[in-house]
C-alpha positions as CSV (number, residue, x, y, z in Angstrom):
1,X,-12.8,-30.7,-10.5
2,X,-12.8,-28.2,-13.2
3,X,-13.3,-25.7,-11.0
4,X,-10.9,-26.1,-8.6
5,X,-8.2,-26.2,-11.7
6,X,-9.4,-22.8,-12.6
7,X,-9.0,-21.6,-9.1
8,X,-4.6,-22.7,-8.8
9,X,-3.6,-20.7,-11.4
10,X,-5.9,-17.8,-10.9
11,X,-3.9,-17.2,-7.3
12,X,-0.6,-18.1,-8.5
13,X,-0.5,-15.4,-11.2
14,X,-3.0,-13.2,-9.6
15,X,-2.7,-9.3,-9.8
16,X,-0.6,-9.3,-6.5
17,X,2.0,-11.5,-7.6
18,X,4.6,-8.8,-9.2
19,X,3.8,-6.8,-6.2
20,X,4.8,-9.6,-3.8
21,X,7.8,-10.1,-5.7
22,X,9.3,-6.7,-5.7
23,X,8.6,-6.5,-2.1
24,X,10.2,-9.8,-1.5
25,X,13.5,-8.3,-3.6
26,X,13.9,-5.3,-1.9
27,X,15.8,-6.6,1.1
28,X,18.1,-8.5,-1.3
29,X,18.4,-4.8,-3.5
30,X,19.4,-2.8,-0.6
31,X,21.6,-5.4,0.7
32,X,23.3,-5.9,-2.5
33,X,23.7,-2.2,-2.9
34,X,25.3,-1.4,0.7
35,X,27.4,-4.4,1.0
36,X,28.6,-3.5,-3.0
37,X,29.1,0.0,-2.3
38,X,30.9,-1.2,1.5
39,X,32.9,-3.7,-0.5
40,X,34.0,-1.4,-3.4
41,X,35.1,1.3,-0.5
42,X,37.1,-1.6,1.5
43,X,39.5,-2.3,-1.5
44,X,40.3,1.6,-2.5
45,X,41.1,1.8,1.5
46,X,42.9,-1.0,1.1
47,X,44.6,0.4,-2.4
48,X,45.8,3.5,-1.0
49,X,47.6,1.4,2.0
50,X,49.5,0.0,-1.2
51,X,53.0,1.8,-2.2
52,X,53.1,0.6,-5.4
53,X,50.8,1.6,-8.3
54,X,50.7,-1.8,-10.0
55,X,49.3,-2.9,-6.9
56,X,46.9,-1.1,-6.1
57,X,44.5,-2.3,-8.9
58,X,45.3,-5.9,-7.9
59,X,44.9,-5.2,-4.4
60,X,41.5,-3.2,-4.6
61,X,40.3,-5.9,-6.5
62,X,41.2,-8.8,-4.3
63,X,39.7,-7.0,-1.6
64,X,36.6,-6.1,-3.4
65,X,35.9,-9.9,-4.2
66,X,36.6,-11.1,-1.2
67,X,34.5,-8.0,0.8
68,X,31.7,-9.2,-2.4
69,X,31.7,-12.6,-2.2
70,X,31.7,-12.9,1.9
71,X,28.2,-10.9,1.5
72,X,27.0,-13.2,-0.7
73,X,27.7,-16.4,1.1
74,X,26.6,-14.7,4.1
75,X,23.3,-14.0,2.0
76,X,23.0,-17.3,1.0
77,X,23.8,-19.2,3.6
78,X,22.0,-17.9,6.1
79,X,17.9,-18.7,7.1
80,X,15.9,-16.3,6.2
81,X,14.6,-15.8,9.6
82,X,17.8,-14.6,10.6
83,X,18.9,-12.6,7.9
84,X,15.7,-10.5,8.7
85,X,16.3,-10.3,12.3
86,X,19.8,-9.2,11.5
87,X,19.0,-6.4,9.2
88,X,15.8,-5.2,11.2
89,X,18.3,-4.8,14.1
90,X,20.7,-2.9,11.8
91,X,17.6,-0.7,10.4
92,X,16.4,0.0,14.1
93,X,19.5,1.5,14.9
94,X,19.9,3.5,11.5
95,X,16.7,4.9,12.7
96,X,16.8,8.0,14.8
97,X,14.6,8.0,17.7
98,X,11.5,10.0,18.2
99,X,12.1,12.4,21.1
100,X,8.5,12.6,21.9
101,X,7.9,8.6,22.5
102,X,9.1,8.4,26.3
């Protein structure tokens, strides 16, 4: 018995642990950063449509939130299983193709 209690915490905080974490964060990281930097770009689009300058700043930052917060729920709502598929299928055409594979 005293054995096996050693053993549980021994492979839940074992030297891999902060390495499985970080790799577990980067999809959320680059996610966050692309749909932030997409969302940020959305509202000053949608600014400059604006005539008036009082409106712009209201306007960017409605559609900033709203560009923010869709990610998010999309995020979190979501299974896993197909957020990955999703951005593996975005990655794999972000890639370019290797002319000397056919």
């Amino acid at each position: 018995m005293g054995d096996r209690a050693r053993e549980v915490p021994a492979r839940a905080g074992g030297p891999h642990t902060a390495r499985v974490s970080l790799s577990a964060a980067a999809p959320l990281a680059l996610f966050s950063l692309t749909t932030g930097v997409l969302a940020v770009g959305m509202g000053a689009l949608a600014a400059l449509l604006v005539p008036g300058s009082s409106a712009r700043a209201l306007v960017w930052l409605v559609v900033t939130l709203v560009a923010a917060a869709c990610a998010g729920l999309w995020w979190g709502l979501t299974p896993v299983t197909e957020r990955l598929r999703v951005l593996d299928r975005a990655a794999a055409a972000a890639r370019p193709r290797d002319p000397h594979s056919h």
